[in-house]
C-alpha positions in Angstrom: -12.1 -15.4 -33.5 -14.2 -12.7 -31.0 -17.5 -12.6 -32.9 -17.5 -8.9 -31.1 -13.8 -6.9 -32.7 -14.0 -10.3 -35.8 -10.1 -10.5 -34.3 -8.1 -13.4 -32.8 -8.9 -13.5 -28.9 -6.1 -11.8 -26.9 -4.2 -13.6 -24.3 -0.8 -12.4 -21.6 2.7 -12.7 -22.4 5.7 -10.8 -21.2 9.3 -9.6 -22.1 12.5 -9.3 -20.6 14.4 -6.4 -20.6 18.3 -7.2 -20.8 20.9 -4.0 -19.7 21.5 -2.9 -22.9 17.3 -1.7 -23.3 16.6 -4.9 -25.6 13.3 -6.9 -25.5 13.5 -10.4 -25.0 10.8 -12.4 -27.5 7.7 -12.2 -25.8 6.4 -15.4 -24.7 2.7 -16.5 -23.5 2.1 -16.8 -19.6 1.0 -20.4 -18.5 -2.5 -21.8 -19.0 -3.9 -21.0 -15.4 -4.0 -17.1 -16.8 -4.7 -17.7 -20.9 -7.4 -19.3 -21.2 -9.4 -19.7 -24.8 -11.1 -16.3 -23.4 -9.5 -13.1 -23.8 -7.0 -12.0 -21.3 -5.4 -8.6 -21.1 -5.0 -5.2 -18.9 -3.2 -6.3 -16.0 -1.0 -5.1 -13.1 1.8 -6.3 -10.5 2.0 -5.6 -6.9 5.5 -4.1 -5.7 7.2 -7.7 -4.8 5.8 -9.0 -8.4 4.3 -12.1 -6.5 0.7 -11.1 -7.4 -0.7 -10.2 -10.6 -4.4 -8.6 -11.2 -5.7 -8.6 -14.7 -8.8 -8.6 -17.1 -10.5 -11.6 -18.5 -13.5 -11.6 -20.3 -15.1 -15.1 -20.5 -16.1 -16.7 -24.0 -18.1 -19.9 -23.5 -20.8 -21.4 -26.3 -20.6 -19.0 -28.7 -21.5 -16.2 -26.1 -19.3 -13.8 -24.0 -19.7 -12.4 -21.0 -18.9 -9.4 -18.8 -15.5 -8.9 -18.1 -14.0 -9.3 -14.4 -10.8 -8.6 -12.8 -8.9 -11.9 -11.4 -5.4 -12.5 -9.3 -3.3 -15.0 -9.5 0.1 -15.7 -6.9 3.5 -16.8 -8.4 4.1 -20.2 -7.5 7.8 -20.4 -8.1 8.3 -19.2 -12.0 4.7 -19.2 -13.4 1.1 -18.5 -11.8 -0.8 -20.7 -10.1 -4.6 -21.1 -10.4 -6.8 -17.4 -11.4 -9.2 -16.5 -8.9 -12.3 -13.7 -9.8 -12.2 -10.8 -7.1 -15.5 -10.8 -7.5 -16.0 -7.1 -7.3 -19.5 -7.6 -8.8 -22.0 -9.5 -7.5 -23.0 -11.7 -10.8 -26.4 -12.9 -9.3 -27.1 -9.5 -9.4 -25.7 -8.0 -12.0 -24.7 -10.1 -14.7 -23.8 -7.2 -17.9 -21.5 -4.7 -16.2 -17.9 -4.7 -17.4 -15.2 -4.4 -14.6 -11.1 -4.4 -16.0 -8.1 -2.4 -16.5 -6.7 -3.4 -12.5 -4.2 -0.5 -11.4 -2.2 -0.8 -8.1 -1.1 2.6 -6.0 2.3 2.5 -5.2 1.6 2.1 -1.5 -1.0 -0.7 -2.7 -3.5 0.9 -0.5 -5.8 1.4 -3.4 -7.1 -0.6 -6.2 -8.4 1.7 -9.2 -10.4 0.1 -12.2 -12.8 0.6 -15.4 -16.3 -0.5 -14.9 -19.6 0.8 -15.9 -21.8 -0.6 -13.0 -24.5 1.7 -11.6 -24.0 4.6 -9.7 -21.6 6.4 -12.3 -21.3 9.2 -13.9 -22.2 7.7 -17.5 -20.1 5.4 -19.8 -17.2 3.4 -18.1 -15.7 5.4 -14.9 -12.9 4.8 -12.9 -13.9 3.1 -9.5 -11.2 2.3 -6.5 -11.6 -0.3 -3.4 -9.5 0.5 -0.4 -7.4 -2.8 0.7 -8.3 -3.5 4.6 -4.9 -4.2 6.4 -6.9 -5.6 9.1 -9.6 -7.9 7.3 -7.0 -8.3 4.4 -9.9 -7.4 2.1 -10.9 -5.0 -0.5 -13.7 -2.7 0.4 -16.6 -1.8 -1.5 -16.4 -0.1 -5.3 -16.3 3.6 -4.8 -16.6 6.2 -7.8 -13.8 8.6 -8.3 -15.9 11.2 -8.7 -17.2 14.0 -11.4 -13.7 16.1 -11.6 -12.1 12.7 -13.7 -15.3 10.6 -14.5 -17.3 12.3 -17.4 -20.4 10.8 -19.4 -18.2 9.7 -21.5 -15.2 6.3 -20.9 -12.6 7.2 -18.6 -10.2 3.5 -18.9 -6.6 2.3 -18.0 -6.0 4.0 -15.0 -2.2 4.4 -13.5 -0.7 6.2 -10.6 2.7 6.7 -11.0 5.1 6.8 -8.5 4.8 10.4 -7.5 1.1 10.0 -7.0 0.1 11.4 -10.3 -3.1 9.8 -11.9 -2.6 9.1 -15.0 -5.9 7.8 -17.1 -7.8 7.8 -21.0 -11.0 9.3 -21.8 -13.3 10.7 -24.5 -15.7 12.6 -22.2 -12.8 15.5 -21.3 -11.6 17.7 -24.3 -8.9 15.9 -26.4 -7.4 15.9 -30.1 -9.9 12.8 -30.7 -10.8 9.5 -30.2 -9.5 8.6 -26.6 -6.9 10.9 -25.4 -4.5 10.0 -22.3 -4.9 12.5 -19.4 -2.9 13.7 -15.4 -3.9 14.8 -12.4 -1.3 15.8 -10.0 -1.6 14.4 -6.4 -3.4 16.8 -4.4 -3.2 15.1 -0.5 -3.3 11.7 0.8 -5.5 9.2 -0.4 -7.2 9.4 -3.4 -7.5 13.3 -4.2 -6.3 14.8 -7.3 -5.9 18.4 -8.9 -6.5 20.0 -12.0 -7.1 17.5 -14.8 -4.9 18.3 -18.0 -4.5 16.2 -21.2 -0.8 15.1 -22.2 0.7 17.2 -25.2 0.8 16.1 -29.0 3.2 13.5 -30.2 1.6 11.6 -26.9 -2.1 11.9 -28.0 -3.6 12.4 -31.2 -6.6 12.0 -33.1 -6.4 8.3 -32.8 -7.0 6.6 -29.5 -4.6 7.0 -26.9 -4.2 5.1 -24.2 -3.1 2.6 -21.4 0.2 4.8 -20.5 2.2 3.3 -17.6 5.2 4.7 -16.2 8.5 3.7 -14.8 9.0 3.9 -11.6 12.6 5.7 -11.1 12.8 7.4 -14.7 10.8 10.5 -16.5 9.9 7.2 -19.3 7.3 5.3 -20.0 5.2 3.0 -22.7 1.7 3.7 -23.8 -0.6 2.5 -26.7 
């Protein structure tokens, strides 16, 4: 039980989806991603070798800040789970870091974290991935036009570029609300921030939307 939410701690698993639109039973990935630890908000790159995800690490009765790891396919299941190691822990040993999104060129990593240098609350951060060093750069902020002083969380760019994100700092229905910005020019440049319409958000929390990638459909919590 997580002594923090009192609830049972959270662990990957994944679904099938057969022709017809059926669900397969979910099932738990293999023990090199669950751990004991809680495991959650994670992504794929485009050839679905490589996932990114969150784990927050529970050891001795005490838990500590969450981190982003990767782990490669080795034939059906993962092999070992590797930190990125975004933050230097030495250094910094309390800021959270999760909720890994992929753009679709995979040029760009975006991410939750409330480390220093933000605008207040958890922001959304991006590293640019090095083609030549085959390395992700250095945390970046997104900036003030998405990041408020409030939690901006689960970021997604869809296939047409749109960003796609959850906040409480930007005026919503209540609770966390899940907002767009278009794709305003290469890179990582958006437009006009608007929050999705009622059934999508309400005065509950709203959140983690991801989209398909050929179809105007998607799944969100």
């Amino acid at each position: 039980e997580d002594p923090i939410t009192g609830e049972s701690f959270m662990d990957l698993f994944t679904s099938e989806q057969d022709k017809k639109g059926k669900w397969s039973t979910p099932t738990p990935l293999n023990n090199t991603v669950n751990t004991v630890s809680n495991e959650g908000g994670s992504c794929m790159d485009k050839k679905r070798s490589t996932m990114y995800f969150t784990r927050c690490v529970y050891e001795k009765k005490s838990n500590f800040a969450c981190d982003i790891y990767m782990a490669k396919k080795v034939g059906t299941k993962f092999g070992p789970a590797e930190p990125m190691n975004i933050i230097n822990r030495e250094e910094n040993d309390s800021s959270q870091v999760g909720h890994p999104c992929l753009t679709p060129d995979e040029m760009y990593m975006l991410f939750a974290s409330d480390m220093p240098g933000g605008k207040g609350g958890k922001d959304i951060w991006y590293m640019k991935y090095d083609k030549k060093t085959k390395a992700w750069g250095n945390p970046t902020n997104l900036g003030g036009d998405v990041n408020t002083s409030g939690d901006e969380m689960f970021p997604h760019v869809a296939q047409d570029g749109t960003l796609y994100f959850s906040s409480n700092g930007h005026d919503g229905l209540g609770g966390l609300d899940i907002f767009m910005a278009e794709a305003a020019s290469e890179g990582l440049n958006f437009g006009e921030i608007s929050a999705l319409d009622y059934p999508i958000n309400s005065a509950s929390d709203d959140f983690g939307l991801i989209k398909n990638k050929d179809k105007d459909e998607g799944y969100f919590t």
